[in-house]
C-alpha positions as CSV (number, residue, x, y, z in Angstrom):
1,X,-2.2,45.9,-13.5
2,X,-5.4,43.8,-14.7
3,X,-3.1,40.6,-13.9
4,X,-2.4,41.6,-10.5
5,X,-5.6,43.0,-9.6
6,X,-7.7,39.1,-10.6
7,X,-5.1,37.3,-8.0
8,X,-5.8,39.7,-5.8
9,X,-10.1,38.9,-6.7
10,X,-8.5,35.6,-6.2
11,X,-6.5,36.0,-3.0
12,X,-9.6,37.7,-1.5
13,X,-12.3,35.3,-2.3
14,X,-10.1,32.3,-1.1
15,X,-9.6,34.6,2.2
16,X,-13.3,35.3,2.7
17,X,-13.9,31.7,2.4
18,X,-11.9,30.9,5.5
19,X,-12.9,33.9,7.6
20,X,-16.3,32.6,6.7
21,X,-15.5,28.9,8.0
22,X,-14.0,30.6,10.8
23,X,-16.9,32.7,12.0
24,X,-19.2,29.5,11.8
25,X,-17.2,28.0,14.3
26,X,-15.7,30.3,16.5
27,X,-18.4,33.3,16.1
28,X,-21.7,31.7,15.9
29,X,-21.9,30.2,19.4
30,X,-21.4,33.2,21.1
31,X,-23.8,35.1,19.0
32,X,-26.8,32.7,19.5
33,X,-26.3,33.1,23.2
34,X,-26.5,37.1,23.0
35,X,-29.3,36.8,20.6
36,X,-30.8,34.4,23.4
37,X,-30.1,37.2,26.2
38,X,-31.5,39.8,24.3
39,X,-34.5,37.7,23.4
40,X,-35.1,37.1,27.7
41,X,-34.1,40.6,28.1
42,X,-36.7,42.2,25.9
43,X,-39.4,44.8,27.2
44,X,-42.1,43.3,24.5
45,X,-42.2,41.3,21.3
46,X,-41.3,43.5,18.3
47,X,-43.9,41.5,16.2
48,X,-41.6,42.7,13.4
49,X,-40.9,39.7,11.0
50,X,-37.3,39.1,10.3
51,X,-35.7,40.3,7.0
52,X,-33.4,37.8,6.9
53,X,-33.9,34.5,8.6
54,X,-31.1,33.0,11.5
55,X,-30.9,30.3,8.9
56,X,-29.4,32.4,5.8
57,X,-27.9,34.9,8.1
58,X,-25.2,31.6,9.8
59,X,-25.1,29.5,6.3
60,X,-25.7,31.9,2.6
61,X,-25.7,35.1,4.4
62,X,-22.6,34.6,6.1
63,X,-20.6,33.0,3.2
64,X,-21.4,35.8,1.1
65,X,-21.0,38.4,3.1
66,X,-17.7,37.3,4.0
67,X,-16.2,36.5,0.3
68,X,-17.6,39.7,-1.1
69,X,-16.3,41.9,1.6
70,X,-13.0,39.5,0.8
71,X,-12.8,40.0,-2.7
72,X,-13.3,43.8,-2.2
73,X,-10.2,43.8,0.1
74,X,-8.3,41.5,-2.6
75,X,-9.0,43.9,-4.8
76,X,-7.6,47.1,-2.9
77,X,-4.9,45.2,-1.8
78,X,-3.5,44.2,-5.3
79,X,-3.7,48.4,-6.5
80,X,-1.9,48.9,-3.0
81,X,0.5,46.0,-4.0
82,X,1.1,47.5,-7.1
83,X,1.7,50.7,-5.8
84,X,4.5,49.8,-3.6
85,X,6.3,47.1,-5.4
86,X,9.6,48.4,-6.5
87,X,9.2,52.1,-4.7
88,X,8.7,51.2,-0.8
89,X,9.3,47.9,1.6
90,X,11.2,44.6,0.2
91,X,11.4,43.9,-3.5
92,X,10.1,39.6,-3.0
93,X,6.7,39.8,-3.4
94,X,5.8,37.0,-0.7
95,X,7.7,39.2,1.7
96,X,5.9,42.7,0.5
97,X,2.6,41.2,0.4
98,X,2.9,39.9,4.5
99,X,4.0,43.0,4.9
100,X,1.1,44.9,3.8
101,X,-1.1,42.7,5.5
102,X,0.4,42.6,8.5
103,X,-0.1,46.6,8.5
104,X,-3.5,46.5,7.0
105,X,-4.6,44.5,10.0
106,X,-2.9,46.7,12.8
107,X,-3.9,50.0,11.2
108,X,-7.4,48.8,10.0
109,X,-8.5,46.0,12.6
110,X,-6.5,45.6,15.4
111,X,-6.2,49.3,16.4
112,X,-10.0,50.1,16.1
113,X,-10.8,47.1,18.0
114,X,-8.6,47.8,20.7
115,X,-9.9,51.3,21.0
116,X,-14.0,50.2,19.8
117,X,-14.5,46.3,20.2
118,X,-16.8,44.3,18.0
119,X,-20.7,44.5,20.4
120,X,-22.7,41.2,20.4
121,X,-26.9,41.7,20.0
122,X,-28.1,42.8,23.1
123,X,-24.5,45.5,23.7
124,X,-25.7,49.1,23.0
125,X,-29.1,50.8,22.7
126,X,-30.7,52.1,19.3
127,X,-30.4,55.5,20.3
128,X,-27.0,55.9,20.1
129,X,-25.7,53.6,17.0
130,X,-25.3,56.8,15.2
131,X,-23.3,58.4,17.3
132,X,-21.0,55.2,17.9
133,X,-20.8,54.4,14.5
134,X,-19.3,57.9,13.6
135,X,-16.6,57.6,16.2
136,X,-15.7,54.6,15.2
137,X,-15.2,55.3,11.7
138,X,-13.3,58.2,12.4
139,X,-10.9,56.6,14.4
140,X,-10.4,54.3,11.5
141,X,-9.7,56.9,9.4
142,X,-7.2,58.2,11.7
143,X,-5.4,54.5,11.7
144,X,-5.4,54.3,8.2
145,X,-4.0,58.0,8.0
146,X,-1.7,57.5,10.6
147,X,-0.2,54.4,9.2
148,X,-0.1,56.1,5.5
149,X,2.2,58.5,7.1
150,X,4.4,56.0,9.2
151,X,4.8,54.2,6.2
152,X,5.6,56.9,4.0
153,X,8.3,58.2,6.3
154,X,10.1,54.8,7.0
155,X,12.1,54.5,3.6
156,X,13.8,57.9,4.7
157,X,14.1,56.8,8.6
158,X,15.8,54.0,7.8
159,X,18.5,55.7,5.5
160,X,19.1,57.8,7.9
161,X,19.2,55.7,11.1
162,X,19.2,52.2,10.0
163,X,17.2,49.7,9.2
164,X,16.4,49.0,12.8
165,X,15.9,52.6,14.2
166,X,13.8,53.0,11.4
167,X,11.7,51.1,11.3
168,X,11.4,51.4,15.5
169,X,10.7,55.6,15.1
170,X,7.9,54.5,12.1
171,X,6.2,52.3,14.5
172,X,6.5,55.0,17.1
173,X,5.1,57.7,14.9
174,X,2.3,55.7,14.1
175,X,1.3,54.3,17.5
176,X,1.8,57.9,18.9
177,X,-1.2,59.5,16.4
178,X,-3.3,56.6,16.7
179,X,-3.1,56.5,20.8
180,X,-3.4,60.6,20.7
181,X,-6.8,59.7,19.1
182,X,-7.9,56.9,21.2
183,X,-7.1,59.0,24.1
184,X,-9.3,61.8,22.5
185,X,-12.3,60.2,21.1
186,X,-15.0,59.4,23.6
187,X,-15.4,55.9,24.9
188,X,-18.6,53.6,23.6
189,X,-18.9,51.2,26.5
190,X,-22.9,50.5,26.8
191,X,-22.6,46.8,28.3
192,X,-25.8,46.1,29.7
193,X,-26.2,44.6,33.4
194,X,-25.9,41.0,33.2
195,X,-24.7,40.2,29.7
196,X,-22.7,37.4,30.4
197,X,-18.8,38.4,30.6
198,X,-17.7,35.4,28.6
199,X,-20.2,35.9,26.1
200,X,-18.6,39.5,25.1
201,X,-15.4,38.0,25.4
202,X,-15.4,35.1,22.9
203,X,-17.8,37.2,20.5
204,X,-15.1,40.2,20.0
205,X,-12.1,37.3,19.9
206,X,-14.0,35.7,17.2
207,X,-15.0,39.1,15.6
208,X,-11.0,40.1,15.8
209,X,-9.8,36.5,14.6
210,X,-12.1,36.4,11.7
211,X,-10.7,39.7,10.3
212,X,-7.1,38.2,11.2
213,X,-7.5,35.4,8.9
214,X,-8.9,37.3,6.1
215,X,-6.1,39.7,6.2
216,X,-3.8,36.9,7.0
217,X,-5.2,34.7,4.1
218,X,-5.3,37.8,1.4
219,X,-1.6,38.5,2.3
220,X,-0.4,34.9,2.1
221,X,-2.7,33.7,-1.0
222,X,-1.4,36.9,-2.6
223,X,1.5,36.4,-2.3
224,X,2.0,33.2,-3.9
225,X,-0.1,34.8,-6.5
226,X,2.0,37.4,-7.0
227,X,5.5,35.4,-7.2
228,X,4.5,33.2,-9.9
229,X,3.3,36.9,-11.5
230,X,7.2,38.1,-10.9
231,X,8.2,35.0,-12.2
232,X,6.5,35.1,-15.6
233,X,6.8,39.1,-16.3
234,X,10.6,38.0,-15.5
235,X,10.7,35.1,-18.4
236,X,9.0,37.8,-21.0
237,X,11.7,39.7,-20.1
């Protein structure tokens, strides 16, 4: 387990690297221009000093952020590895570890964006970042549920109907609960008037792309990782 769980460390940290790089170039232009609207848009001055300066928060800040939030999800990814290698999904570990990334993102990023997009500076009022926050994490927790169940059932679906039909009725089953809950939970749309359309556009692309090339670049890096693991537990054997 200890081996897996440092390439996953691994896997992570290279991942949060380039989501990092990615958010520099693809995030930070659209979040200087909402910071700019929300500047012109301002009642009053705060007179508040910043904590953290514009500077650390789009160079250190951001690099950090990023690899430690990666090297947390390398981490659970590798005990989730371990747990389904040799009980559910393919038996190549390059093939199982895309696989569980590919599911991580839709149950854990796509979904929640889809139903509670990523909000630029300026997008939503202080009064109600409670309330919005707590919807949103329970919607994820929904995803996540839902796509521990879909994925739990699969192995059976498919011996019973086929691979195919399967693995179609998992994908059902999960996009059923998870749209049942979208449809449910209250909507958190609080776009003031003005904000530029384009601005709130590129921002929640950028927000969404950055988490698909972490996800994508813990399940790929991992992967390699973990078939040069296979291939030495393998040779002891």
């Amino acid at each position: 387990m200890s081996s897996l769980l440092w390439r996953g460390l691994l896997a992570g940290l290279i991942a949060g690297v380039l989501a990092a790089v990615f958010s520099a170039l693809a995030g930070e232009p659209p979040l200087e221009r909402a910071l700019q609207f929300e500047a012109a848009h301002a009642s009053a001055p705060s007179g508040e000093e910043e904590t953290v300066s514009r500077e650390v928060q789009r160079g250190a800040g951001l690099y950090a952020a990023n690899t430690i939030f990666g090297m947390a999800l390398g981490g659970m990814f590798s005990l989730v590895f371990a747990l389904a290698y040799g009980r559910f999904g393919p038996s190549d570990p390059q093939t199982l570890s895309a696989l569980l990334a590919a599911l991580g993102f839709a149950a854990l990023a796509l979904a929640p964006e889809l139903k509670y997009p990523a909000n630029p500076p300026a997008v939503g009022t202080a009064e109600t970042i409670g309330a919005r926050t707590a919807v949103y994490f329970a919607f994820l927790a929904i995803s996540l549920l839902s796509m521990v169940l879909a994925a739990t059932l699969a192995p059976s679906l498919m011996a019973r109907l086929g691979p195919w039909k399967g693995a179609v009725l998992s994908a059902a089953i999960y996009i059923l609960v998870t749209g049942a809950a979208a449809f449910a939970l209250p909507p958190a749309a609080e776009v003031p008037e003005g904000f530029p359309a384009g601005v709130l556009w590129n921002f929640r692309m950028a927000s969404l792309g950055a988490r698909a090339v972490l996800w994508a670049g813990t399940g790929l890096v991992f992967g390699a990782l973990a078939g040069d693991w296979q291939k030495r537990n393998l040779r002891r054997a």
